[in-house]
VOBA-1610 file (N, C-alpha, C; in pm, whole numbers, padded with zeros to 5 digits, always signed):
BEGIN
Unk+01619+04867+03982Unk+01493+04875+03907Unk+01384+04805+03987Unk+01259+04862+03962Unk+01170+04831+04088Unk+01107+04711+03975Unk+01107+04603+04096Unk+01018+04432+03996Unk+00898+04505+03944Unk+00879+04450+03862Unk+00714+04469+03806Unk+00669+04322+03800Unk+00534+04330+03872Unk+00460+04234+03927Unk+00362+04136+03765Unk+00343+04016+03738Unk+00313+03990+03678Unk+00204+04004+03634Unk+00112+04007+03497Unk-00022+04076+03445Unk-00101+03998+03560Unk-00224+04009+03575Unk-00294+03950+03665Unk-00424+03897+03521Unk-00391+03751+03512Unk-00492+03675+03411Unk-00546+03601+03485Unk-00648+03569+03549Unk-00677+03448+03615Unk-00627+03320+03537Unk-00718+03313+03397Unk-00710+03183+03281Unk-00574+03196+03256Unk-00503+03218+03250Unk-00368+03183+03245Unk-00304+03137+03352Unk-00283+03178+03462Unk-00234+03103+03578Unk-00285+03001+03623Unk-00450+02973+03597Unk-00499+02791+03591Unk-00443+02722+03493Unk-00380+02815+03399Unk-00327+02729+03260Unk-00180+02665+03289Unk-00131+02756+03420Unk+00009+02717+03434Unk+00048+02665+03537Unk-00094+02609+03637Unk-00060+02496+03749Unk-00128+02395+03727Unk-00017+02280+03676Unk-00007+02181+03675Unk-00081+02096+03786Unk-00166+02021+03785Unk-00186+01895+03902Unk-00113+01806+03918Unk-00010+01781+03886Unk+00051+01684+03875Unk+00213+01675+03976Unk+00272+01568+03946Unk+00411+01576+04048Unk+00514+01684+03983Unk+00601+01711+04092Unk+00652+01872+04053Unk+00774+01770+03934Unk+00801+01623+03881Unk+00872+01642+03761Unk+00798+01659+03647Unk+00663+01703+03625Unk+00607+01752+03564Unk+00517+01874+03563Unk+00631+01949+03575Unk+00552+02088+03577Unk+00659+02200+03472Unk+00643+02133+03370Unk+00778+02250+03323Unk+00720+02395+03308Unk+00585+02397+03290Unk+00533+02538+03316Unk+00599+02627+03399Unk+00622+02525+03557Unk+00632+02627+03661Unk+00817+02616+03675Unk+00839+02579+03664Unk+01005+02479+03648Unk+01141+02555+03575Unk+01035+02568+03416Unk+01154+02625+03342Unk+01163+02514+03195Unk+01232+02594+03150Unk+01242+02488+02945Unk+01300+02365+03000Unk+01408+02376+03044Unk+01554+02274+03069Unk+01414+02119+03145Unk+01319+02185+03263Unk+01324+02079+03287Unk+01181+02024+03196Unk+01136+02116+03123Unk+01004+02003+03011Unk+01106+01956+02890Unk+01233+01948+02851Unk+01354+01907+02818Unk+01393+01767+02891Unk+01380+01723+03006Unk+01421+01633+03068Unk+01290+01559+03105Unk+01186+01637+03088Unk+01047+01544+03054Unk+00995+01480+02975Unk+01035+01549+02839Unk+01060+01523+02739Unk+01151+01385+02721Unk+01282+01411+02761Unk+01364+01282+02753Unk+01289+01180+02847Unk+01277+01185+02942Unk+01191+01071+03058Unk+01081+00985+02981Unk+01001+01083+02867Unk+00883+01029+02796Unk+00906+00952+02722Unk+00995+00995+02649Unk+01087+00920+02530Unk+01182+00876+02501Unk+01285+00804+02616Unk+01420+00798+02636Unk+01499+00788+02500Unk+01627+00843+02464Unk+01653+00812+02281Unk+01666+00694+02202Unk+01672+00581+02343Unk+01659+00455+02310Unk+01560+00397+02231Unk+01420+00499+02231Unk+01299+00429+02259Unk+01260+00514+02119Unk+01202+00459+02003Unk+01162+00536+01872Unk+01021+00568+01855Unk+00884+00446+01949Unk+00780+00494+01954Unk+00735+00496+02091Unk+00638+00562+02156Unk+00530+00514+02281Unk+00512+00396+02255Unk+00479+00357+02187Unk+00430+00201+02177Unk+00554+00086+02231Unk+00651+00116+02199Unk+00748+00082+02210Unk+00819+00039+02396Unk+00724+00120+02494Unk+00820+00162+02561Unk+00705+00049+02664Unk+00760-00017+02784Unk+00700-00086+02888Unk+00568-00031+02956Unk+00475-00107+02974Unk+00383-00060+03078Unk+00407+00035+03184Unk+00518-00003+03232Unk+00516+00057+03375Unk+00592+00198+03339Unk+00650+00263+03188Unk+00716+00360+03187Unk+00653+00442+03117Unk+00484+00438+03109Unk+00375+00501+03048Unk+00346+00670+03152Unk+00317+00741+03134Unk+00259+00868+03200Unk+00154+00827+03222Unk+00118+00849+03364Unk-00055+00812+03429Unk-00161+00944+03335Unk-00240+00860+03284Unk-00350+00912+03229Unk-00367+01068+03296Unk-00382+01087+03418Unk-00417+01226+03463Unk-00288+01329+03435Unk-00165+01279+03492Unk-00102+01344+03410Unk-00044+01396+03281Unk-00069+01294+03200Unk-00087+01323+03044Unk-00179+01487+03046Unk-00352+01432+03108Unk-00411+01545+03065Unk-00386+01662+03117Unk-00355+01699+03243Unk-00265+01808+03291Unk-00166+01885+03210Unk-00057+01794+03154Unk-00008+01855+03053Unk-00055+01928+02980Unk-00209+01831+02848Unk-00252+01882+02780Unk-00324+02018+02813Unk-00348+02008+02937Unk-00415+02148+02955Unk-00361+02261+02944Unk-00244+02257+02989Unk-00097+02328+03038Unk-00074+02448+02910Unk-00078+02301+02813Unk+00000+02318+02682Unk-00088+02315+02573Unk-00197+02317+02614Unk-00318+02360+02554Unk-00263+02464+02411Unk-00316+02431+02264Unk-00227+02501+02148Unk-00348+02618+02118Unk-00276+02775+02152Unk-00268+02859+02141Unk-00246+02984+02016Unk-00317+02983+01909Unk-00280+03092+01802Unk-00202+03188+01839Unk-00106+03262+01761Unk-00084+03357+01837Unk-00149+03485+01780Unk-00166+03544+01908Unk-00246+03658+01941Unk-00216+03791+01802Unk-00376+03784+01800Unk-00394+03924+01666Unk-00335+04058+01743Unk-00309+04141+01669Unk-00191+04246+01680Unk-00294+04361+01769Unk-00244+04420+01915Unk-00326+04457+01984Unk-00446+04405+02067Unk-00422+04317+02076Unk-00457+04226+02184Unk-00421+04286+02316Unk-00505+04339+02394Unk-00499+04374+02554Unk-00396+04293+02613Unk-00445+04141+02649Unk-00379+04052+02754Unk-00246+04021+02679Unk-00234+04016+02545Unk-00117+03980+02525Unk-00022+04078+02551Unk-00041+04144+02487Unk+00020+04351+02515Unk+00038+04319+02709Unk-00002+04289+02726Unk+00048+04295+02868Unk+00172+04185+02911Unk+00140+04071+02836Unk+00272+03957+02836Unk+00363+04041+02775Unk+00341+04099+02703Unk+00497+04149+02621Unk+00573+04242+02713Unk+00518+04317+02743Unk+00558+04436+02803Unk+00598+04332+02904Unk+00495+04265+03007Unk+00568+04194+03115Unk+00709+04142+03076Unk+00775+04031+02998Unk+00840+03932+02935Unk+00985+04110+02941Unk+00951+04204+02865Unk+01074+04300+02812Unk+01109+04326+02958Unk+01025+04370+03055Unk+01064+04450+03161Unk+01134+04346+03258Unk+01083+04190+03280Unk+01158+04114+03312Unk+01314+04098+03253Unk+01334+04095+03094Unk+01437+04067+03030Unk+01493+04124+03083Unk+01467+04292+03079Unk+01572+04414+03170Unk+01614+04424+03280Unk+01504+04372+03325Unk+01534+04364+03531Unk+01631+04260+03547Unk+01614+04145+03447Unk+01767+04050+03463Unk+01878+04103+03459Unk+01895+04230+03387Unk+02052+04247+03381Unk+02040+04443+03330Unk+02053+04438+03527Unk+02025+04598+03557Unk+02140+04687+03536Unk+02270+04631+03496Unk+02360+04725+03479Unk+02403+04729+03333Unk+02334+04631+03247Unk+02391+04721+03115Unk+02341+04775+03066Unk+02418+04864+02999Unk+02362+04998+02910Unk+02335+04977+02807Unk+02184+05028+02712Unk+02172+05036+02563Unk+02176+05169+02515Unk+02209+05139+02420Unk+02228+05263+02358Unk+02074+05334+02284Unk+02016+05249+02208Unk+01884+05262+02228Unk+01787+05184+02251Unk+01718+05222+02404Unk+01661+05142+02440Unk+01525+05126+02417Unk+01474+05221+02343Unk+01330+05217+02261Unk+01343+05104+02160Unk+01393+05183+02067Unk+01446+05037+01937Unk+01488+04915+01959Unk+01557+04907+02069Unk+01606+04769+02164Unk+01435+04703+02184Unk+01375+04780+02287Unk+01238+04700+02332Unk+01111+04666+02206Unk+01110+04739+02084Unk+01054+04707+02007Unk+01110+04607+01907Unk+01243+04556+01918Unk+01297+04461+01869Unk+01237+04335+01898Unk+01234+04362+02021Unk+01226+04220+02103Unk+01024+04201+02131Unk+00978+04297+02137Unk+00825+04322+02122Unk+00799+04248+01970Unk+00836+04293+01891Unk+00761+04204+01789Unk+00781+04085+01779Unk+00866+03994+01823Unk+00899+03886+01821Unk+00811+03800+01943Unk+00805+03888+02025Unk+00705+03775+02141Unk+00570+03852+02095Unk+00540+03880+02000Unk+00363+03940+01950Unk+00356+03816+01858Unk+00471+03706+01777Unk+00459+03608+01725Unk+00414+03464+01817Unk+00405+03474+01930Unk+00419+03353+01986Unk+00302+03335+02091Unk+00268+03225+02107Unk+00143+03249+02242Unk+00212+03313+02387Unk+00154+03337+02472Unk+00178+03359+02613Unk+00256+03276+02656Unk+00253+03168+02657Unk+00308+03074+02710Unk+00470+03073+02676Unk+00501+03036+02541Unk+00631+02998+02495Unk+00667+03173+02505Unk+00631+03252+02569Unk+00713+03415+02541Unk+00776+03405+02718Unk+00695+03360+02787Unk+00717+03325+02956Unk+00873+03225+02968Unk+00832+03122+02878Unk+00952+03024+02875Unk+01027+03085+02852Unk+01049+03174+02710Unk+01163+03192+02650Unk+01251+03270+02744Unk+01177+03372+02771Unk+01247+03484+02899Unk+01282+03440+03006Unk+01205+03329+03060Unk+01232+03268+03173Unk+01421+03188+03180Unk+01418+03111+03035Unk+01523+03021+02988Unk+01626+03155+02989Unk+01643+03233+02912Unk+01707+03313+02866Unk+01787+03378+03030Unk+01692+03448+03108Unk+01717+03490+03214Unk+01857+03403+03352Unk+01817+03270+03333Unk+01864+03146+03394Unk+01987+03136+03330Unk+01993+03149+03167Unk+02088+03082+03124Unk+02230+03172+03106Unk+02158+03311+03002Unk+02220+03390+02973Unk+02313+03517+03067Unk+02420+03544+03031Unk+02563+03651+03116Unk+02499+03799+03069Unk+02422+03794+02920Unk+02491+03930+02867Unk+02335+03922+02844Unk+02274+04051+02847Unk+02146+04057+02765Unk+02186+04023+02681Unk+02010+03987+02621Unk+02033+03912+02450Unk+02001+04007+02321Unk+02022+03967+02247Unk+02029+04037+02085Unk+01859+03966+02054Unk+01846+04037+01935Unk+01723+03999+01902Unk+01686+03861+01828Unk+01814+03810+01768Unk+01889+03674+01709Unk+01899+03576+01857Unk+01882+03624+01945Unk+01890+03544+02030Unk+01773+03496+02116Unk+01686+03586+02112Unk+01580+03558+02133Unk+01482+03508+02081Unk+01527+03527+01933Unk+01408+03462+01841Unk+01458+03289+01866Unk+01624+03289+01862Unk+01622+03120+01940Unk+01574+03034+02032Unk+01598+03141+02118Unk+01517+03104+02256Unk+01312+03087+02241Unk+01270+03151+02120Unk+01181+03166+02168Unk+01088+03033+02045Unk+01156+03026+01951Unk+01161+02900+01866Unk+01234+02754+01926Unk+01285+02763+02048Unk+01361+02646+02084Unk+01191+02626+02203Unk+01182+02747+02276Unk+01060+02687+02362Unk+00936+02629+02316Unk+00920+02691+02170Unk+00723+02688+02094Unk+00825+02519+02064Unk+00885+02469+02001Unk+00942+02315+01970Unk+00920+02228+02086Unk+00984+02283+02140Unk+01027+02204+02318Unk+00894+02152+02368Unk+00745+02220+02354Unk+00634+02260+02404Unk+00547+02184+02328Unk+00578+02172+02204Unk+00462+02134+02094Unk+00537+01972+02126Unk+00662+01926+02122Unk+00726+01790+02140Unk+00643+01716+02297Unk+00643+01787+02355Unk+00624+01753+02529Unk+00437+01768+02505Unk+00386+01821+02439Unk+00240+01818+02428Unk+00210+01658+02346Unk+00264+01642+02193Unk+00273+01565+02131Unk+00283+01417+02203Unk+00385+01413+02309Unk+00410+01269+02392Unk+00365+01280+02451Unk+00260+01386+02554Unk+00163+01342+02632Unk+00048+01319+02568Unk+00005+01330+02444Unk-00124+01280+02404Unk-00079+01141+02356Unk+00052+01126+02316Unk+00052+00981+02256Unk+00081+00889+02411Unk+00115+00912+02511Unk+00110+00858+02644Unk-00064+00781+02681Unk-00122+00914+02654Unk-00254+00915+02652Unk-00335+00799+02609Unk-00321+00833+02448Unk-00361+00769+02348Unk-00299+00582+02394Unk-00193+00598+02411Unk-00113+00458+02394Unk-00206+00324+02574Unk-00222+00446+02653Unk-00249+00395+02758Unk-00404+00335+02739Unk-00436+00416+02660Unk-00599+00409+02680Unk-00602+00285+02536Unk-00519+00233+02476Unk-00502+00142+02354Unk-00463-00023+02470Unk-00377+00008+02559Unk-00330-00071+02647Unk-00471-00186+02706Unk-00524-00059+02789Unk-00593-00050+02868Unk-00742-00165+02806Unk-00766-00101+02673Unk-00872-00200+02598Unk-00817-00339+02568Unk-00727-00316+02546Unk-00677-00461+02466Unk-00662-00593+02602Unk-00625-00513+02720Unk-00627-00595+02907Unk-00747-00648+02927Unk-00899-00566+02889Unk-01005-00563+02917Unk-01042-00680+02778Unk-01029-00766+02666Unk-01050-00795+02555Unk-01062-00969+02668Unk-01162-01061+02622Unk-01132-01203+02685Unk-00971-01293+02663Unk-00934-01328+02732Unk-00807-01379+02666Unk-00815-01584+02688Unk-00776-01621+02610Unk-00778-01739+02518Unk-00688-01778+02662Unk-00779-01942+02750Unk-00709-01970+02867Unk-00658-02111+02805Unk-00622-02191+02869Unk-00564-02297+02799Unk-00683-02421+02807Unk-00778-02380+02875Unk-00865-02468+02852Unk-00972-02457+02778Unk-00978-02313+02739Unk-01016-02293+02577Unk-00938-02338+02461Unk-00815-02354+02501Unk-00751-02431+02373Unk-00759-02591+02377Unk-00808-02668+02453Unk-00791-02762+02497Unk-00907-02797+02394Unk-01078-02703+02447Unk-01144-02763+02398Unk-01160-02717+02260Unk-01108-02634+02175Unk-01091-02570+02048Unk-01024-02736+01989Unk-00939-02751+02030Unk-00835-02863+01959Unk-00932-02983+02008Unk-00996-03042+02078Unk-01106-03123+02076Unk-01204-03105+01992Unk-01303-02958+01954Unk-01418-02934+01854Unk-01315-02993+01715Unk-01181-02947+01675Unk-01148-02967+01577Unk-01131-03134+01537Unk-01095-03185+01629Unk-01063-03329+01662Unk-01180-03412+01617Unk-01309-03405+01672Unk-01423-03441+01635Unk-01477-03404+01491Unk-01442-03254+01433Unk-01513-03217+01305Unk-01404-03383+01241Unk-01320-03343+01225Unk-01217-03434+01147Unk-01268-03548+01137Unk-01261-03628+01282Unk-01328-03756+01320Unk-01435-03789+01254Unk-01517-03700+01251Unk-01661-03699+01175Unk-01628-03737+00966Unk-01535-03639+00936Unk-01518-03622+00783Unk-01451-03754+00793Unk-01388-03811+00874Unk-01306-03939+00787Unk-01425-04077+00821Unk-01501-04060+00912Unk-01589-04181+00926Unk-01721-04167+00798Unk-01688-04018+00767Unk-01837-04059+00605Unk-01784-04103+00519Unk-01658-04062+00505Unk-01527-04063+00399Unk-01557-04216+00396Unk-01561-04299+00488Unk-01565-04472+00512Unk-01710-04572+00493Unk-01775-04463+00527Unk-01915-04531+00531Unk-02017-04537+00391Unk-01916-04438+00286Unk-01957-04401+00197Unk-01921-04494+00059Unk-02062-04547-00004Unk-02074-04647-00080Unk-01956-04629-00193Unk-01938-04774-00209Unk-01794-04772-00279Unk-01850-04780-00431Unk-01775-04710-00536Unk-01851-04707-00714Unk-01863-04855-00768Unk-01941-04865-00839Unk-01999-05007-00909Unk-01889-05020-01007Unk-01822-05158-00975Unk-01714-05174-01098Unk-01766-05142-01238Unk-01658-05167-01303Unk-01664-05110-01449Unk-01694-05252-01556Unk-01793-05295-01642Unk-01821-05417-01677Unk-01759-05448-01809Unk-01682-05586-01770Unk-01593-05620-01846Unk-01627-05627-01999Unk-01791-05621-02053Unk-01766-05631-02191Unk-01822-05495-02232Unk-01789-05444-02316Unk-01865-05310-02333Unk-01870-05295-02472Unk-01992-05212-02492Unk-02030-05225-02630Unk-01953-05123-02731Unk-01945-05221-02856Unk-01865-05160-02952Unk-01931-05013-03003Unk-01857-04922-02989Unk-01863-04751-03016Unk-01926-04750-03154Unk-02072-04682-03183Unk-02169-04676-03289Unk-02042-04658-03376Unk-01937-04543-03386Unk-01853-04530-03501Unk-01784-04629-03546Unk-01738-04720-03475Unk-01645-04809-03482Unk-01729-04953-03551Unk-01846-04942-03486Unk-01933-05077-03534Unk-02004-05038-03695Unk-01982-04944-03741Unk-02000-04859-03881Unk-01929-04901-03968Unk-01755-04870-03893Unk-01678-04870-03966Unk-01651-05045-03983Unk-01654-05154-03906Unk-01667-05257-03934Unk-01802-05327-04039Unk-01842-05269-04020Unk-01976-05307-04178Unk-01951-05284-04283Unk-01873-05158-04307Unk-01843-05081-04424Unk-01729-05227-04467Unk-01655-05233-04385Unk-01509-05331-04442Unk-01597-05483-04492Unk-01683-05493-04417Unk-01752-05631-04478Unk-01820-05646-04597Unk-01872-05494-04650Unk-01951-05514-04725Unk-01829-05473-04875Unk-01766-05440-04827Unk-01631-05387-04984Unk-01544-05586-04980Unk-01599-05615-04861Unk-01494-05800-04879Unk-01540-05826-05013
//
């Protein structure tokens, strides 16, 4: 079977070279290895970005590379030119993988598998076929492709997800380095200002006039000096 050459998109093939080092290029690579990029980002040890050391952060440029990569994609309204051309590309590849088996019908076969990559962006329909091609002995069933092609849109949206939180986490880093940090001779003189306020409150505390005793005779309570008249005058 003669190759058929891939659609010619410009914006898509800037979409699918990466700037970055070739362990991050699962675009150009294959599922398995944005799978092992994936793990690298997030080892299973590790439950958040936040979580994980300085030095085992994704450099800012490559984060956004990713994002570009993996840039999130609707999928394409029904009759769409460029996509209609991924599909058709993606089937004729599937076939050219595996030139000696026979279908029985191979119309109904290719529209099986056509509607299922008319669900998905460009991108995850490339993976899926790509994975499938690498992995798979036997052409696939249409159950099998919809796996493949739901294991790549996951795989893709996970590996997008940890490069923005790479992103995000670096650029959180990055402010908090830049923030003044408390040297010890700011604490020195912090615990001196406090030393002195204190110093200050206990010397008024001292200087401060002491209350006028209380005088030993005090006058008998109007009620009480009442009630002593009353008893004198019933004597």
């Amino acid at each position: 079977m003669t190759a058929v050459p891939a659609p010619q998109n410009p914006q898509q093939q800037t979409a699918l070279a990466l700037p970055a080092s070739p362990a991050l290029e699962p675009t150009a690579k294959g599922l398995e290895t944005a799978k092992r990029v994936v793990t690298r980002m997030l080892p299973p040890s590790v439950s958040y970005v936040r979580d994980l050391p300085a030095n085992a952060l994704v450099p800012a440029e490559k984060c956004r590379a990713i994002l570009t990569a993996l840039e999130p994609v609707q999928p394409p309204a029904q009759g769409d030119a460029e996509h209609a051309a991924v599909v058709a590309d993606c089937v004729l590849r599937l076939l050219g993988a595996f030139p000696a088996r026979k279908i029985a019908d191979q119309k109904a076969y290719r529209q099986a598998l056509e509607t299922l990559l008319w669900e998905y962006p460009a991108l995850v329909c490339r993976q899926a076929i790509d994975q499938l091609t690498r992995t798979s002995a036997y052409l696939p069933n249409r159950a099998e492709l919809a796996n493949a092609l739901n294991e790549a849109n996951e795989t893709l949206l996970k590996l997008r997800r940890l490069a923005k939180a790479h992103l995000e986490d670096g650029e959180r880093r990055a402010k908090r380095a830049a923030l003044p940090r408390i040297t010890d001779a700011d604490r020195a003189a912090n615990k001196d200002r406090v030393s002195a306020i204190v110093a200050k409150f206990l010397n008024r505390e001292k200087e401060a006039p002491a209350p006028a005793p209380a005088s030993e005779t005090h006058a008998t309570p109007p009620r009480a000096r009442d009630a002593g008249e009353g008893s004198a005058v019933h004597a």
